[in-house]
Each structure stands twice: as C-alpha cells, then as structure tokens.
KELUM-73454 format. One record per atom (N, C-alpha, C, O): residue number from 1; residue in three letters; atom name; y, z, x. Coordinates in pm, whole numbers, plus 32768, in hexadecimal, padded with zeros to 4 digits. Atoms other than C-alpha are relative to their C-alpha. Layout:
BEGIN
+-----+------+------+------+------+------+
| seq | type | atom |   yy |   zz |   xx |
+-----+------+------+------+------+------+
| NUM |  ALA |   CA |    Y |    Z |    X |
...
+-----+------+------+------+------+------+
***
This chain:
BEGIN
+-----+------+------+------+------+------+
| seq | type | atom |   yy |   zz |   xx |
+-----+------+------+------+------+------+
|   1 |  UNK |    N | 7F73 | 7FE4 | 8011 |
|   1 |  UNK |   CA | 8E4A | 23A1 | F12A |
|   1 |  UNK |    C | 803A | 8049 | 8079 |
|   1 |  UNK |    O | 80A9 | 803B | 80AB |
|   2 |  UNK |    N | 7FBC | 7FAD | 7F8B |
|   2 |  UNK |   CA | 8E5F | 2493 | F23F |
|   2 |  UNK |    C | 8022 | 7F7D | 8093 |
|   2 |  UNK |    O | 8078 | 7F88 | 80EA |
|   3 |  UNK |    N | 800E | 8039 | 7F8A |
|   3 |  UNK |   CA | 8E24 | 237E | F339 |
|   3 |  UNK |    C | 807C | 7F91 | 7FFF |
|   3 |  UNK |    O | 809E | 7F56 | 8065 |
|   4 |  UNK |    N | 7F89 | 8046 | 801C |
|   4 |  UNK |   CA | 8F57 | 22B3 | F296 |
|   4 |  UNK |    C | 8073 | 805A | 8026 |
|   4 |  UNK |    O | 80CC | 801F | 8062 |
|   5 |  UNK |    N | 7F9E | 7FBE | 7FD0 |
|   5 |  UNK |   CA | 903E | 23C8 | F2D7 |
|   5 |  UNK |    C | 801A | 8041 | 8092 |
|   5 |  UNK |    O | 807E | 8076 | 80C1 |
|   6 |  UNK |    N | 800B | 7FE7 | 7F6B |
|   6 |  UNK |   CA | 8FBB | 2407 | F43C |
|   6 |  UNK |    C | 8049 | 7F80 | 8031 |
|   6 |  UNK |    O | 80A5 | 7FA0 | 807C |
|   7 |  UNK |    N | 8009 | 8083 | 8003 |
|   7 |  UNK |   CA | 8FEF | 2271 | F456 |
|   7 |  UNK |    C | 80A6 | 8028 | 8001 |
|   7 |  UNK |    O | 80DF | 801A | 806D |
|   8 |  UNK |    N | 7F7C | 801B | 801C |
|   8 |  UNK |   CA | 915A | 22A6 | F3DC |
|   8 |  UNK |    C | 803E | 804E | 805A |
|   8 |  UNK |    O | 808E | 8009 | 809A |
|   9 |  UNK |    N | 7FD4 | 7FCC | 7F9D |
|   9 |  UNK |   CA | 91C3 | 23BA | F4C6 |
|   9 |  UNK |    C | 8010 | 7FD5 | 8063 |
|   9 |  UNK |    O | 8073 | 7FE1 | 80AB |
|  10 |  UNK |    N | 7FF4 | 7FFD | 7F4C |
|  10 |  UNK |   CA | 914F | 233D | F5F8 |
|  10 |  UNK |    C | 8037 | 7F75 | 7FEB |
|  10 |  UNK |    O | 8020 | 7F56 | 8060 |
|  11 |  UNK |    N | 7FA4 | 8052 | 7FD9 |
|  11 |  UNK |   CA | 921D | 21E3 | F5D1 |
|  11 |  UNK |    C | 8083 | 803B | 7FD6 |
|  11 |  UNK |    O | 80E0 | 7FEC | 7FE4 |
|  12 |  UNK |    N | 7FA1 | 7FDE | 8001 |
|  12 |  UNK |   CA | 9323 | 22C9 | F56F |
|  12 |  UNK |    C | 8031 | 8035 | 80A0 |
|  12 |  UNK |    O | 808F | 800A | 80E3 |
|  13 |  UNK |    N | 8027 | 7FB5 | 7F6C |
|  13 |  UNK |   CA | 92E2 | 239A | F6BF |
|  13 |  UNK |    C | 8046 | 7FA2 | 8074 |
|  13 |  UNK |    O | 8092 | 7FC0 | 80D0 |
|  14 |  UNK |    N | 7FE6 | 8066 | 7F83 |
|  14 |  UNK |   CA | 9301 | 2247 | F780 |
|  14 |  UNK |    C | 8095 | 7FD5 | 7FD8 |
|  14 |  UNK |    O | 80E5 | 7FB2 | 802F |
|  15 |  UNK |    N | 7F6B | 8034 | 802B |
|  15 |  UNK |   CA | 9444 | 21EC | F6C7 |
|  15 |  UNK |    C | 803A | 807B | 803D |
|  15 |  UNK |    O | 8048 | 8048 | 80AC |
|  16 |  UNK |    N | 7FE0 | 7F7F | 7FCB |
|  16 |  UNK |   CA | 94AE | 2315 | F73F |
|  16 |  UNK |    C | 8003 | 8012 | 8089 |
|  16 |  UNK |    O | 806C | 803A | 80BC |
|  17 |  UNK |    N | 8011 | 7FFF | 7F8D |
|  17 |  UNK |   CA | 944C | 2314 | F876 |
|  17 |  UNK |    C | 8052 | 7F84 | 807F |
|  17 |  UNK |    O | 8088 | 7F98 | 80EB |
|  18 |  UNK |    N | 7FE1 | 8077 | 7FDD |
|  18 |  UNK |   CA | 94A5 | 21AB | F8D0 |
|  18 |  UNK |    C | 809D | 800B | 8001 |
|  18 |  UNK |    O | 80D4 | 7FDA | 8064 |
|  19 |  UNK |    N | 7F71 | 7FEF | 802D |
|  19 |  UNK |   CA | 9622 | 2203 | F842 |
|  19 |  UNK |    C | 8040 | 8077 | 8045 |
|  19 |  UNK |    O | 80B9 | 807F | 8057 |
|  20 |  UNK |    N | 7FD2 | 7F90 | 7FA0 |
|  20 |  UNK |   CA | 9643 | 233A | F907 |
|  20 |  UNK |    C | 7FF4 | 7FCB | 808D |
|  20 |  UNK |    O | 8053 | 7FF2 | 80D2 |
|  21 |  UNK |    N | 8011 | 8039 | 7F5E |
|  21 |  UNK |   CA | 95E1 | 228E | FA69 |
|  21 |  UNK |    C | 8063 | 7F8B | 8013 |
|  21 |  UNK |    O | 8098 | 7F73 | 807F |
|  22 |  UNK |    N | 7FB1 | 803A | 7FD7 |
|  22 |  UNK |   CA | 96AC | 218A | FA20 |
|  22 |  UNK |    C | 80CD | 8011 | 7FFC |
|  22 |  UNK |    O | 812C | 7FE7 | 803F |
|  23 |  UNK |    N | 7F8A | 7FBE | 7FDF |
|  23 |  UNK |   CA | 97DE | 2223 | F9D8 |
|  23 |  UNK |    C | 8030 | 806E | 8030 |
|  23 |  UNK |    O | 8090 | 80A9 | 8001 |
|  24 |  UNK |    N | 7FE2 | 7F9F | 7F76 |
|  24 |  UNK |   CA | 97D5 | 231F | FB13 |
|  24 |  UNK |    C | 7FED | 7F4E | 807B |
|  24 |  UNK |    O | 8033 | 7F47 | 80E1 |
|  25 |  UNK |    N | 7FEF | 8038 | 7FBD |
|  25 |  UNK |   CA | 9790 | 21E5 | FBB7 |
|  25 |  UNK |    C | 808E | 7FA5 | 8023 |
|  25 |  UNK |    O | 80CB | 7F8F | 808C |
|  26 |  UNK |    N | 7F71 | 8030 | 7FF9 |
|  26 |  UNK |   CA | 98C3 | 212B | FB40 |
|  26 |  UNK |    C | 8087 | 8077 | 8028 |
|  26 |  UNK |    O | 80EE | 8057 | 8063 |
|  27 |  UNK |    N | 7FA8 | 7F94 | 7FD5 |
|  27 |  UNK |   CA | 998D | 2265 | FB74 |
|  27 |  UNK |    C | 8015 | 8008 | 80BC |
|  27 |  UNK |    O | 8074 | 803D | 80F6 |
|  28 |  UNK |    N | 8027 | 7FF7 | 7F85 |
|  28 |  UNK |   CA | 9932 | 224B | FCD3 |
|  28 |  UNK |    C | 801D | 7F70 | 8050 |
|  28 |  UNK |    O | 8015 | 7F62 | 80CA |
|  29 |  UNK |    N | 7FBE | 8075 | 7FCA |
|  29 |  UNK |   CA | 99AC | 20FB | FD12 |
|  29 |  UNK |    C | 808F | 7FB6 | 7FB2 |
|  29 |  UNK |    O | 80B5 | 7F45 | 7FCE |
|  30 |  UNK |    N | 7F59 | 7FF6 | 7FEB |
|  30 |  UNK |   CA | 9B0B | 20F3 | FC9A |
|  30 |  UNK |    C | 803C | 7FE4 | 803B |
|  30 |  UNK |    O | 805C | 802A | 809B |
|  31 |  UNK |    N | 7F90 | 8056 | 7F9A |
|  31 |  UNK |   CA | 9BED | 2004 | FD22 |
|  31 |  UNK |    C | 809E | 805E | 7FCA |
|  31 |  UNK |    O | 80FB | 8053 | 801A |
|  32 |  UNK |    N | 7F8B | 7FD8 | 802B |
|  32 |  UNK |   CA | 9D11 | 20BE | FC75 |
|  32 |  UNK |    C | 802A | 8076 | 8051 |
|  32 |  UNK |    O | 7FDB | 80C7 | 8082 |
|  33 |  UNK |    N | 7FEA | 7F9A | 7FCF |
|  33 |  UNK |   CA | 9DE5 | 219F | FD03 |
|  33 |  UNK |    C | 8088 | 8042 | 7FD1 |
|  33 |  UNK |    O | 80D8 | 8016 | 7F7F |
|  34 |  UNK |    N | 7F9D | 7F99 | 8044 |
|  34 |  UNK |   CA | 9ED8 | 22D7 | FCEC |
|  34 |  UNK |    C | 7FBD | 8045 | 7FA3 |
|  34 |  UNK |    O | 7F47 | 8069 | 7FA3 |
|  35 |  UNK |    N | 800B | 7FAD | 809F |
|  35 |  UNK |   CA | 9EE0 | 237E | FB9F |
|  35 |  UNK |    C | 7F8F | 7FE4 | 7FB1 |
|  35 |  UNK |    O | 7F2E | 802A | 7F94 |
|  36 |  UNK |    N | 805E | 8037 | 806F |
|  36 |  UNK |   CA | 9E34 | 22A9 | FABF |
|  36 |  UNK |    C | 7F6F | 7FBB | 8044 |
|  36 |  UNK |    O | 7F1C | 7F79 | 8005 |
|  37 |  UNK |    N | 8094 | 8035 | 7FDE |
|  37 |  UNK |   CA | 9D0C | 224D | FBA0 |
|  37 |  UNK |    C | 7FF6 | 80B1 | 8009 |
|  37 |  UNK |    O | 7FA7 | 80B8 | 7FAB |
|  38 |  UNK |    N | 8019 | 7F8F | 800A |
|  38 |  UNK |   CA | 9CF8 | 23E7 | FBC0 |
|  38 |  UNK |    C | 7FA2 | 803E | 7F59 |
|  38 |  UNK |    O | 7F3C | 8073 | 7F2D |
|  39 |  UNK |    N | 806B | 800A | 80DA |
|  39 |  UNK |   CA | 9CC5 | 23D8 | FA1A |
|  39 |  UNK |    C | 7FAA | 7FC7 | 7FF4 |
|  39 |  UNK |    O | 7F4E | 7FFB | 7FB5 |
|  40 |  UNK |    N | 8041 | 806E | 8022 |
|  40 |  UNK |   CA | 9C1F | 22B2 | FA1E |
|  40 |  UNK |    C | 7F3A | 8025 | 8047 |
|  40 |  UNK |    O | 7ECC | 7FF1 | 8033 |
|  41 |  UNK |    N | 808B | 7FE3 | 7F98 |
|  41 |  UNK |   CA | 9B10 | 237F | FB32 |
|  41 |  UNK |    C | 7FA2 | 8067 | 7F99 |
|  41 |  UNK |    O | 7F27 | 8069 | 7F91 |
|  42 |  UNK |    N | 801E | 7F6E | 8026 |
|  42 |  UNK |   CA | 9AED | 24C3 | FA61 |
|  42 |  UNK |    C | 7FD9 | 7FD8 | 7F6E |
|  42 |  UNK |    O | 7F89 | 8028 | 7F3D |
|  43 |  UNK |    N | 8000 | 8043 | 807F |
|  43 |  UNK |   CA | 9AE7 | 23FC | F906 |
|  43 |  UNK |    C | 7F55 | 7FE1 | 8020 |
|  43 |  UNK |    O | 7EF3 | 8014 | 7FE8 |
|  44 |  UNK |    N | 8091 | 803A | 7FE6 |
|  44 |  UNK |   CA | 99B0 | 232B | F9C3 |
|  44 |  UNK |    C | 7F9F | 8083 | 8011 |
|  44 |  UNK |    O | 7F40 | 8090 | 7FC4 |
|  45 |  UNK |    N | 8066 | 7F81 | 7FC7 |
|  45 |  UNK |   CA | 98FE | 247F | FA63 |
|  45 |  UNK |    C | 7FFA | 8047 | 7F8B |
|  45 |  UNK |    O | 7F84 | 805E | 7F71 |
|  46 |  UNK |    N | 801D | 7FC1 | 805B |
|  46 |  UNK |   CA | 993F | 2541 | F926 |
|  46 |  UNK |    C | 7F71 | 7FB1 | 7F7A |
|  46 |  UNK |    O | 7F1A | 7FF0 | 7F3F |
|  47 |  UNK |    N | 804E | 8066 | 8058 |
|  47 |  UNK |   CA | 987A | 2413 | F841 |
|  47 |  UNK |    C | 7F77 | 8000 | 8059 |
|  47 |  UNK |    O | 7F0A | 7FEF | 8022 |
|  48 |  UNK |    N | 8090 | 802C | 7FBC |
|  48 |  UNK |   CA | 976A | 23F7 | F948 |
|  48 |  UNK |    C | 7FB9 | 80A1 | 8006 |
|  48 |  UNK |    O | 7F43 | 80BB | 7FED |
|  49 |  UNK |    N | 804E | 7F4F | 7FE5 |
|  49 |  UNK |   CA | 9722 | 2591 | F986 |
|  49 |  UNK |    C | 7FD1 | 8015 | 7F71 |
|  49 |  UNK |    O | 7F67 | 804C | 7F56 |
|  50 |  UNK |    N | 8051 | 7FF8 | 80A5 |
|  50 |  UNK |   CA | 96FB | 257B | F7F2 |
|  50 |  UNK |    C | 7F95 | 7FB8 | 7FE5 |
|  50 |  UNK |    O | 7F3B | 7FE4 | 7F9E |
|  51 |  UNK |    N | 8077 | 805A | 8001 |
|  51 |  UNK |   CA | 9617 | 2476 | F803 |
|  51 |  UNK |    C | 7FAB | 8018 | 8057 |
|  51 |  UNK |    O | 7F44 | 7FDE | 8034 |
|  52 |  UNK |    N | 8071 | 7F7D | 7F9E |
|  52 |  UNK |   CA | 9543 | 253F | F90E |
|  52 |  UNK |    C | 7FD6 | 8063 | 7F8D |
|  52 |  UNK |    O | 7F63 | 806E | 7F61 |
|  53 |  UNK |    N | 8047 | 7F7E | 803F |
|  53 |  UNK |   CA | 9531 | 2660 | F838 |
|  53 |  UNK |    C | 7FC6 | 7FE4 | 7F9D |
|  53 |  UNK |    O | 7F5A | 801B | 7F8C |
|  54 |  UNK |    N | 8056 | 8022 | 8073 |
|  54 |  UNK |   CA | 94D8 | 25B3 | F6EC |
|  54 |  UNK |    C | 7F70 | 7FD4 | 8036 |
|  54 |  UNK |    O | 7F0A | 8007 | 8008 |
|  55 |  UNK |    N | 8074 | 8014 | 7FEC |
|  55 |  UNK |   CA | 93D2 | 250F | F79E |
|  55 |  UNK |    C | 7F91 | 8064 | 8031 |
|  55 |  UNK |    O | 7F18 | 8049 | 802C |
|  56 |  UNK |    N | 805F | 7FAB | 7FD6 |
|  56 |  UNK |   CA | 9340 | 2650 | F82F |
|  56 |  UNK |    C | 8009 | 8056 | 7F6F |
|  56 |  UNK |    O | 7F93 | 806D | 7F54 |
|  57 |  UNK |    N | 801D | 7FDF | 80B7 |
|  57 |  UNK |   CA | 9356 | 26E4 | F6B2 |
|  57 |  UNK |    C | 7F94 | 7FBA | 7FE1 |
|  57 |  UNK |    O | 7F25 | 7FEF | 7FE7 |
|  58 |  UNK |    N | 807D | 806E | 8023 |
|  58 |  UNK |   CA | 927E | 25AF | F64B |
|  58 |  UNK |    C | 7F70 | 803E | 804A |
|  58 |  UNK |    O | 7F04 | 8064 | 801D |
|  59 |  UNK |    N | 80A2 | 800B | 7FC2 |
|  59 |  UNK |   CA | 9186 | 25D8 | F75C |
|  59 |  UNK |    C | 7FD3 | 807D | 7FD8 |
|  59 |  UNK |    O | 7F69 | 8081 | 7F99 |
|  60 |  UNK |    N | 802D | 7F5B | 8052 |
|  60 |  UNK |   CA | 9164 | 275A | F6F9 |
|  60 |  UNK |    C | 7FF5 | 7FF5 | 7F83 |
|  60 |  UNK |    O | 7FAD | 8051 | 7F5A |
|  61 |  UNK |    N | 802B | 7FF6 | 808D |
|  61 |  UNK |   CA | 9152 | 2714 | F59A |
|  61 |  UNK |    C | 7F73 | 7F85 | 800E |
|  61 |  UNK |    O | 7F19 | 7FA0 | 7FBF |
|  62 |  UNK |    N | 8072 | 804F | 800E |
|  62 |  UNK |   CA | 9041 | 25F8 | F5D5 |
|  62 |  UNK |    C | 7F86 | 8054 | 804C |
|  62 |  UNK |    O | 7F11 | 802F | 8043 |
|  63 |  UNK |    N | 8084 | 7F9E | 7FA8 |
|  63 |  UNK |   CA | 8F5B | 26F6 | F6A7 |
|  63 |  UNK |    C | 7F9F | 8058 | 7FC3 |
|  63 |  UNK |    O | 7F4D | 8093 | 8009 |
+-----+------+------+------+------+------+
***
C-alpha cells in the first residue's frame, strides 16, 4: 500500500513539474503586447513558480 501511494505522488510530482516548466516557458514567449501580454506574463510565471514549489513539496514529502 505504501508503495501505491509513493507511485501516486511521484506522477503527481511530474504533473507538477511538467505544468510549472511549461507555463514559465509559455510566459516567456509571448507574442502579445502592452497591457495584456504584461497579465498574460505574470498570470503564466505565477502558475509555473506554483508548480515549482508543489513539486519541491512532493519531492520532500517522498524522501
């Protein structure tokens, strides 16, 4: 049982991980501009720095 809930974390971890890199990456290539590519940057970087930190939660809780 323990090894099912290790199992479930760490493809959580990668969901996590995978979803945070890619939306700092899309944030980072933004064709939009002015205002709403400014939101549209901080919207992306805020979603991806969360998805960094959950995943370093995960890896500290799987250790």
């Amino acid at each position: 049982m323990n090894e099912l809930v290790g199992t479930v974390l760490f493809g959580v971890m990668m969901l996590a991980l995978v979803l945070g890199l890619s939306c700092i990456v899309m944030a980072i290539i933004s064709t939009k501009k002015g205002q709403e590519a400014f939101q549209e940057r901080i919207e992306y970087g805020f979603l991806g720095v969360t998805g960094l930190v959950i995943t370093g939660l995960l890896a500290y809780a799987l250790s």
